[in-house]
DSSP file (Angstrom, degrees, kcal/mol; ACC not computed):
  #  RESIDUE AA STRUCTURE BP1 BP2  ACC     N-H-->O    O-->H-N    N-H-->O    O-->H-N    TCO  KAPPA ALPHA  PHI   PSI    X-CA   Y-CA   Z-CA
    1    1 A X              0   0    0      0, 0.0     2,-0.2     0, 0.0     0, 0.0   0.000 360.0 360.0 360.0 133.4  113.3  116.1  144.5
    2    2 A X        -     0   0    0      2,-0.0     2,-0.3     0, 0.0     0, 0.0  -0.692 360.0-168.3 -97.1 151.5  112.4  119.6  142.9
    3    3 A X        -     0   0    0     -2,-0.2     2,-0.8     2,-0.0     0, 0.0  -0.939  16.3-132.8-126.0 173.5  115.1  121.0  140.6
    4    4 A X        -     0   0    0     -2,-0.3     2,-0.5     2,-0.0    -2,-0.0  -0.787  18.0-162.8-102.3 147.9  115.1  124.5  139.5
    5    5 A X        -     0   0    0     -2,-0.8     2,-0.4     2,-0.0    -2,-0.0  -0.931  11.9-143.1-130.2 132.1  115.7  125.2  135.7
    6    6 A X        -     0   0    0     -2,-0.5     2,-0.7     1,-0.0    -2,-0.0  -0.624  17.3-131.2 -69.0 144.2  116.6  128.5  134.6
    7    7 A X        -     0   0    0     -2,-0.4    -2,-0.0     0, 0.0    -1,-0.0  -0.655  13.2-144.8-107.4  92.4  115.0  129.3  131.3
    8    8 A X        -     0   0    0     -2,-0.7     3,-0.1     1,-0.1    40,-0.0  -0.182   4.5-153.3 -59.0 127.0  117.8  130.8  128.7
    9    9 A X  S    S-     0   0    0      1,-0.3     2,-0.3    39,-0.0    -1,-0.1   0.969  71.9 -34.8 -55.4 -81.3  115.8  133.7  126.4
   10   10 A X        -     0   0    0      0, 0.0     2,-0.4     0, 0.0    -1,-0.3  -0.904  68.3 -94.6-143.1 174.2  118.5  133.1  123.3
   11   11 A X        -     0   0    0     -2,-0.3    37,-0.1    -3,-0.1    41,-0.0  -0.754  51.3-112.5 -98.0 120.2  122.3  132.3  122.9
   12   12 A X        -     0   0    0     -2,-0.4    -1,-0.1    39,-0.1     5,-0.0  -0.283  35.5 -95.9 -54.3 157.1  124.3  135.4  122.5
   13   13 A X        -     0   0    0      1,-0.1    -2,-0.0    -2,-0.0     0, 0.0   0.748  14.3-123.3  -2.5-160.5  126.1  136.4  119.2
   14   14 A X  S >> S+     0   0    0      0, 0.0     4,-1.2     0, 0.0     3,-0.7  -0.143 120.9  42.1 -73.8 -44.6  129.7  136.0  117.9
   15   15 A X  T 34 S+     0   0    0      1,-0.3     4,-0.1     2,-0.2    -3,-0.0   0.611 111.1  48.4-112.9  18.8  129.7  139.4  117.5
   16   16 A X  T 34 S+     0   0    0      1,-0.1    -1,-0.3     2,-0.1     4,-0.2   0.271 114.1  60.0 -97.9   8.0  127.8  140.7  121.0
   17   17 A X  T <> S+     0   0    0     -3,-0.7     4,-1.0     3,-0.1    -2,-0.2   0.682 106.4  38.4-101.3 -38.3  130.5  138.2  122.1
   18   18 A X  H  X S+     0   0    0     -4,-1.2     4,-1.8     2,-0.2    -3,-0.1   0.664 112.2  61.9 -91.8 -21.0  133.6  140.3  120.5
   19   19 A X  H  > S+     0   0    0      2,-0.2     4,-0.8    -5,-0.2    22,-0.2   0.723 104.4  39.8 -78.9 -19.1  132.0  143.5  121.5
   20   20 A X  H >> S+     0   0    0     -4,-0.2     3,-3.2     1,-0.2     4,-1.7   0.942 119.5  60.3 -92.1 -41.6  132.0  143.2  125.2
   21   21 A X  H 3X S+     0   0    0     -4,-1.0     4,-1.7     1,-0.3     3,-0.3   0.744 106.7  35.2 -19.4 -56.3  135.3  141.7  124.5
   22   22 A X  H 3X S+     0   0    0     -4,-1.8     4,-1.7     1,-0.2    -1,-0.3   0.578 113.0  59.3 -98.6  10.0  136.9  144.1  123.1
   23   23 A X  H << S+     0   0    0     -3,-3.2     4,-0.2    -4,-0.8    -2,-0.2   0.644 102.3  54.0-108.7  18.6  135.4  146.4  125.1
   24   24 A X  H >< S+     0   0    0     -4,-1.7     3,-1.3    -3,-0.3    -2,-0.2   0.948 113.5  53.8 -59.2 -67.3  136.8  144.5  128.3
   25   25 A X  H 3< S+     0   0    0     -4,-1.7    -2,-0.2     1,-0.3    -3,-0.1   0.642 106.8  40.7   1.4 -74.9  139.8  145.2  126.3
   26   26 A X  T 3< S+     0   0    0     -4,-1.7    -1,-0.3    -5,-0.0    -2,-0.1   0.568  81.9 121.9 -82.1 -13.0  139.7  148.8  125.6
   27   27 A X    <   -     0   0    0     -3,-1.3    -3,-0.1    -4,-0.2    -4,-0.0  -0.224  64.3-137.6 -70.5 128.9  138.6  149.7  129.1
   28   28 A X  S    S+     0   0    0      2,-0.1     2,-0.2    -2,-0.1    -1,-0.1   0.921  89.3  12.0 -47.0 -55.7  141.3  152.3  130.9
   29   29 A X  S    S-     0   0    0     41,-0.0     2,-0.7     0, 0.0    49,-0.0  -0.764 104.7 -79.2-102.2 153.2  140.8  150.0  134.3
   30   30 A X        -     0   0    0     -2,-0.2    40,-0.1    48,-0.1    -5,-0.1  -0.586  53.3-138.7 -84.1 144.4  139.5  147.4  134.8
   31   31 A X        -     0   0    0     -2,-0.7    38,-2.1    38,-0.2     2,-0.3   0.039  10.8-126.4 -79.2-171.6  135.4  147.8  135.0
   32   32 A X  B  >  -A   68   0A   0     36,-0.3     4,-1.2    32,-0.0    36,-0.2  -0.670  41.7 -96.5-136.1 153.7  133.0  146.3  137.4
   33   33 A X  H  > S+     0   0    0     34,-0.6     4,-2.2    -2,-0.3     3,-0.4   0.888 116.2  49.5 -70.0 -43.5  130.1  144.4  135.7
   34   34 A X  H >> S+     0   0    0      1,-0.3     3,-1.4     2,-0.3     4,-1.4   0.960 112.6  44.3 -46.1 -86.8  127.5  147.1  135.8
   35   35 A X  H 3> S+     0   0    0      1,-0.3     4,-1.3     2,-0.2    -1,-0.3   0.514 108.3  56.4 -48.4 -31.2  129.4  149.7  134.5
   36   36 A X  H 3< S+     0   0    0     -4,-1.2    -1,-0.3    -3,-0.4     4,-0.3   0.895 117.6  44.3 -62.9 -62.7  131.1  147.4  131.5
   37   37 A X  H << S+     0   0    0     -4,-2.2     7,-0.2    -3,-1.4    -2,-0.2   0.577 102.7  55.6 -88.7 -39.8  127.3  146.9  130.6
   38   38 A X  H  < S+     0   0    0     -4,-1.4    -1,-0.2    -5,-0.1    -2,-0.2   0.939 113.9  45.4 -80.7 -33.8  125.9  150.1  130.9
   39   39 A X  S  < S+     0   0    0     -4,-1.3     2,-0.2    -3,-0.1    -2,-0.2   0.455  72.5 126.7 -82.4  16.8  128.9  151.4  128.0
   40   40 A X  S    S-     0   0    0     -4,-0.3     3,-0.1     1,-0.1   -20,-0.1  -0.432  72.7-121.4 -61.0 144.3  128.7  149.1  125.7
   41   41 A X  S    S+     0   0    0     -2,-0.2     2,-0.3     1,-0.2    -1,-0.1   0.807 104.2  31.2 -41.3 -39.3  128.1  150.5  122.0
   42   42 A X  S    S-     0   0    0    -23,-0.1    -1,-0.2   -26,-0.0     2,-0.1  -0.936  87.4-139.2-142.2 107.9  124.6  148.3  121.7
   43   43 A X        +     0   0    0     -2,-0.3     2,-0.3    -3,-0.1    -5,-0.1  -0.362  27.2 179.7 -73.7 150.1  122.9  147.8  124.7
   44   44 A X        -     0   0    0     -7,-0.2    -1,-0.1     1,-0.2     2,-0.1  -0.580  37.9 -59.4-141.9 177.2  121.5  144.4  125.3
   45   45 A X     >  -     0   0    0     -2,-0.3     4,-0.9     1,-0.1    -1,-0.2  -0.529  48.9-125.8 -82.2 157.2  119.4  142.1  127.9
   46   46 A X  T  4 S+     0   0    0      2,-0.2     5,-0.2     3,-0.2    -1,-0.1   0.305 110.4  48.0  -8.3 -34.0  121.3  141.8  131.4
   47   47 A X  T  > S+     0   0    0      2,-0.2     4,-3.9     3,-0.2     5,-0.2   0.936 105.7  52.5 -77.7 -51.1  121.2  138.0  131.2
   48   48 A X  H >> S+     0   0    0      2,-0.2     3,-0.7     1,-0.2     4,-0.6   0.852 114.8  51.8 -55.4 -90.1  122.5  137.7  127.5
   49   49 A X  H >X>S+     0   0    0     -4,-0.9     3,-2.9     1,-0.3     4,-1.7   0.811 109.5  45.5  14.4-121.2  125.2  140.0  129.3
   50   50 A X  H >>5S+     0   0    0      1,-0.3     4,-2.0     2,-0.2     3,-0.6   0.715 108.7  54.1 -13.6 -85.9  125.8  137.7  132.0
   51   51 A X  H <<5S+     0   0    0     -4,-3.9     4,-0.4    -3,-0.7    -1,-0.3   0.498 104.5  58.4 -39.8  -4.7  125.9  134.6  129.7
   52   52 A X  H <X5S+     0   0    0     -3,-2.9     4,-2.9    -4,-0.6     5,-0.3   0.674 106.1  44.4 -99.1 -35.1  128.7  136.3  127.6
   53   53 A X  H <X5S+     0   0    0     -4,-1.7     4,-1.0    -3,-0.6     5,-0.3   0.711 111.9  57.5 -95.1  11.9  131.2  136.9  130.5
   54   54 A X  H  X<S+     0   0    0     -4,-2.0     4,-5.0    -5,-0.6     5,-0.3   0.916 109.7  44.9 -62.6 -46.9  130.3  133.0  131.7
   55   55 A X  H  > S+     0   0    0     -4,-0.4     4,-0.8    -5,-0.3     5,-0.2   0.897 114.4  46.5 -52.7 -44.1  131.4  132.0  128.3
   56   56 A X  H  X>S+     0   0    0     -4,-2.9     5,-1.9     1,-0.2     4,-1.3   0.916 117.7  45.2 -65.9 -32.6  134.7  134.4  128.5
   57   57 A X  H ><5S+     0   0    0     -4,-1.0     3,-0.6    -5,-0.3    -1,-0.2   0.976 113.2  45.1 -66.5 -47.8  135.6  133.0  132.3
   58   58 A X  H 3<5S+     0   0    0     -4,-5.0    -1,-0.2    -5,-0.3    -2,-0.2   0.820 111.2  59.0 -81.3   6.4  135.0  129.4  131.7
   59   59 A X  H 3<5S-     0   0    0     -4,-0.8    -1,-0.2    -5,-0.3    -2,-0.2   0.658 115.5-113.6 -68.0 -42.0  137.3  130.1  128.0
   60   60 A X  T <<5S+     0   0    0     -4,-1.3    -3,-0.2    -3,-0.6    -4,-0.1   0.597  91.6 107.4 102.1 -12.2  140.2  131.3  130.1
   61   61 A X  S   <S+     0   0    0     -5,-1.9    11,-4.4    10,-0.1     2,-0.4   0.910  79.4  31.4 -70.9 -41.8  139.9  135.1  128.7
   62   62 A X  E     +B   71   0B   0     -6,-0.5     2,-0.4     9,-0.3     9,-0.2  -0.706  57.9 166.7 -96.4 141.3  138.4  136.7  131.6
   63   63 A X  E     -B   70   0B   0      7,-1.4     7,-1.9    -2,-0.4     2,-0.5  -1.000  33.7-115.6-152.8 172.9  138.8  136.2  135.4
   64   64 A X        -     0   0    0     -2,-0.4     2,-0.7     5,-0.2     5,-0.1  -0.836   8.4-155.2-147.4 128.2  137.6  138.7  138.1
   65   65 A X  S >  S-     0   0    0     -2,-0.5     3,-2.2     2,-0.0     2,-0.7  -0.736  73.3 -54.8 -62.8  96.9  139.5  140.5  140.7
   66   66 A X  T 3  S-     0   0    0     -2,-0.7    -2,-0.0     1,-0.3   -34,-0.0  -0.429 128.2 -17.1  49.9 -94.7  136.8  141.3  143.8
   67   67 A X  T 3  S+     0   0    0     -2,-0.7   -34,-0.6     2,-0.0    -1,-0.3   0.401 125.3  95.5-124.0  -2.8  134.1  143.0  141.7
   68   68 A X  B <   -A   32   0A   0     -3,-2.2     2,-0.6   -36,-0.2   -36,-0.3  -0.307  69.1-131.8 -66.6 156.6  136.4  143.8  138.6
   69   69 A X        -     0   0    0    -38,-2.1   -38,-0.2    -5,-0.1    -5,-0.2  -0.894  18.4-155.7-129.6 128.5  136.8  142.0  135.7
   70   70 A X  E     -B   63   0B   0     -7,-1.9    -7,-1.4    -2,-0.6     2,-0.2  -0.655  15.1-140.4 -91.2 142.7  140.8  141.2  134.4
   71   71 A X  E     +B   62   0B   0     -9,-0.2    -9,-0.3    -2,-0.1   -10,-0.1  -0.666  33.7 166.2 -77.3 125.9  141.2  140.6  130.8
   72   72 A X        +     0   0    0    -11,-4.4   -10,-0.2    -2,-0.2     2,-0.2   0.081  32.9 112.8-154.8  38.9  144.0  137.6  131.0
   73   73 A X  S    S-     0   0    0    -12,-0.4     3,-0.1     1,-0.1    -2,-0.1  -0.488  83.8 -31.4-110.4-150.1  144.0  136.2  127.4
   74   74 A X  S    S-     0   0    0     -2,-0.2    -1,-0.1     1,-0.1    -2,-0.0  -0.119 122.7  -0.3-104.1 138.1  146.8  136.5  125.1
   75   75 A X        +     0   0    0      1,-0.2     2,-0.9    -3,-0.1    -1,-0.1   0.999  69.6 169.8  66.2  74.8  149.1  140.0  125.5
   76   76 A X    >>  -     0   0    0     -3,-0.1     4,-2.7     1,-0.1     3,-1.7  -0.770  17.0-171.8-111.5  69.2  147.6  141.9  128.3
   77   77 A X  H 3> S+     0   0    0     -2,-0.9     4,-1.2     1,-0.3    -1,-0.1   0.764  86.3  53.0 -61.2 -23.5  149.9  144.8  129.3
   78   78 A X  H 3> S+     0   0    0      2,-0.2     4,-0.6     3,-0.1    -1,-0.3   0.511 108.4  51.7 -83.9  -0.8  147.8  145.7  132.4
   79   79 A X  H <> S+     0   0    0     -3,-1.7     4,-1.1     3,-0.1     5,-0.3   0.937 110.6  51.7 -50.2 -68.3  148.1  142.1  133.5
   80   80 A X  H  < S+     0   0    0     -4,-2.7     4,-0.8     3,-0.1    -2,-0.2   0.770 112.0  38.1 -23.0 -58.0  151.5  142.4  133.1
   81   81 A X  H >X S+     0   0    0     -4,-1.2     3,-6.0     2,-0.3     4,-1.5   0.992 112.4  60.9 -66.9 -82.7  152.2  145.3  134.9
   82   82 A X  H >< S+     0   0    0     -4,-0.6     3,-2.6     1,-0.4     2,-1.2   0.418 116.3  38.3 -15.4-121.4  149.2  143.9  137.7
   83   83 A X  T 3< S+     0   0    0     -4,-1.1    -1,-0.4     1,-0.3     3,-0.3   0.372 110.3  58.7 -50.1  -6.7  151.9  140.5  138.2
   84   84 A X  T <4 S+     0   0    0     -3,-6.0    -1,-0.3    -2,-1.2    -2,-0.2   0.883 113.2  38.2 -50.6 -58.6  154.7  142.5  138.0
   85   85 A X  S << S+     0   0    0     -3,-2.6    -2,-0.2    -4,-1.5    -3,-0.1   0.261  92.0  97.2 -36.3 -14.6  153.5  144.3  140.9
   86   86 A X  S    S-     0   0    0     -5,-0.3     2,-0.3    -3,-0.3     0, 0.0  -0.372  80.8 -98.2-116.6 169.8  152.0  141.8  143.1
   87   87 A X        -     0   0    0     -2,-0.1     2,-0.2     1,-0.0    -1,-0.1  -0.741  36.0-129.0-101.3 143.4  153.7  140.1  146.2
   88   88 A X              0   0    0     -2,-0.3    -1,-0.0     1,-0.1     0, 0.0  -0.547 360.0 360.0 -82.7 147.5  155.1  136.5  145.2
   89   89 A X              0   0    0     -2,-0.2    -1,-0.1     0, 0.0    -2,-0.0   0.393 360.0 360.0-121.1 360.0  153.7  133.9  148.0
C-alpha cells in the first residue's frame, strides 16, 4: 500500500494566525479564500494560508458558506443578522 504524505514547509504563527483572523473579522462580506489572501496586511505562502483557516474551521471559529468563509465565533453581528434571516427547516 502506497500512502501519500504531504510535506508541511513550517507551522504558522500566533500572530499570522490573529491577522487573517481578524481580518476575517473586519471584512464588509464575507470573502472567498483568494481574495481574503490576496488583502491581507503581510502576504504569506498559500499553504501556510491554507493551514491557518484548517486550524480556524476545525476550532469552531470559521465555517464556509459555498465558497465564502463565515466568521461564527463569539459575537458575530453578521451571523446574527445571516440566522435571523434564514428559513427555519
Amino acid at each position: 500500500m502506497v500512502t501519500a504524505k504531504t510535506e508541511v514547509l513550517h507551522e504558522p504563527k500566533l500572530d499570522t494566525i490573529l491577522m487573517v483572523e481578524k481580518a476575517i473579522l473586519e471584512a464588509e462580506e464575507y470573502p472567498t479564500r483568494t481574495r481574503l489572501w490576496k488583502c491581507l496586511p503581510r502576504k504569506m505562502q498559500y499553504q501556510t494560508f491554507k493551514r491557518v483557516l484548517d486550524y480556524l474551521e476545525a476550532s469552531g471559529k470559521i465555517g464556509f458558506d459555498q465558497k465564502r468563509i463565515v466568521y461564527t465565533g463569539v459575537s458575530n453581528s453578521k451571523l446574527e443578522a445571516l440566522m435571523k434571516s434564514s428559513l427555519k427547516i
